[in-house]
N, C-alpha and C positions, 0 to 999 in steps of 0.2 A: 750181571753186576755182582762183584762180590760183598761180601758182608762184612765190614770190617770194623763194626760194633760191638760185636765178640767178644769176650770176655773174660778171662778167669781169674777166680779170686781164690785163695788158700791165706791160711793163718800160718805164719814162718811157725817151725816147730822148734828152731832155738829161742827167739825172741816173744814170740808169741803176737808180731807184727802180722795187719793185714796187708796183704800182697790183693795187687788189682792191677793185670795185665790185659792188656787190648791185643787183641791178634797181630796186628801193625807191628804193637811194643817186640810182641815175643820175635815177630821174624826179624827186627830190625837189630833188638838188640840181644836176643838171646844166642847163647853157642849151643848150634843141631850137634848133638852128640852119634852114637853109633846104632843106636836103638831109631829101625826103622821099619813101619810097618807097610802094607800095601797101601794101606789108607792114611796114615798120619804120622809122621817126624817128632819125634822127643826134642825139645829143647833144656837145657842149663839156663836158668835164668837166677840172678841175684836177689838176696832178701833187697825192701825197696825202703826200710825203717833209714828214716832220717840220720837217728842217732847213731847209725852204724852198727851193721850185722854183718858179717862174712860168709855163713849159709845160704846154698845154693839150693833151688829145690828143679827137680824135672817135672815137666807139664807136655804133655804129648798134647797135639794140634792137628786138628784133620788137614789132610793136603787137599784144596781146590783143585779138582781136574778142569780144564775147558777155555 
């Protein structure tokens, strides 16, 4: 079963907005960029501040084998 409770949160470093990404969020809506490891895919994911941010921040995500 996978886990898909997951989590990550960062403070945008333009806005100073807190970002709160579900693993789900990140595979469905982030862009996998070039940076990949054996174990986990870098996502591009957007600031999520209501009022509008245009920084992007990367968040690497382990890859579920199985």
């Amino acid at each position: 079963m996978s886990n898909t409770t997951t989590s990550e949160r960062y403070a945008c470093p333009k806005c100073g907005y807190t970002n709160i990404w579900t693993r789900d969020e990140i595979l469905q809506r982030g862009k996998e960029v070039i940076y990949r490891g054996d174990n986990e895919a870098t996502y591009s994911l957007h600031c999520k501040n209501p009022s509008g941010c245009d920084h992007r921040m990367r968040v690497a995500v382990k890859i579920q084998k199985g």
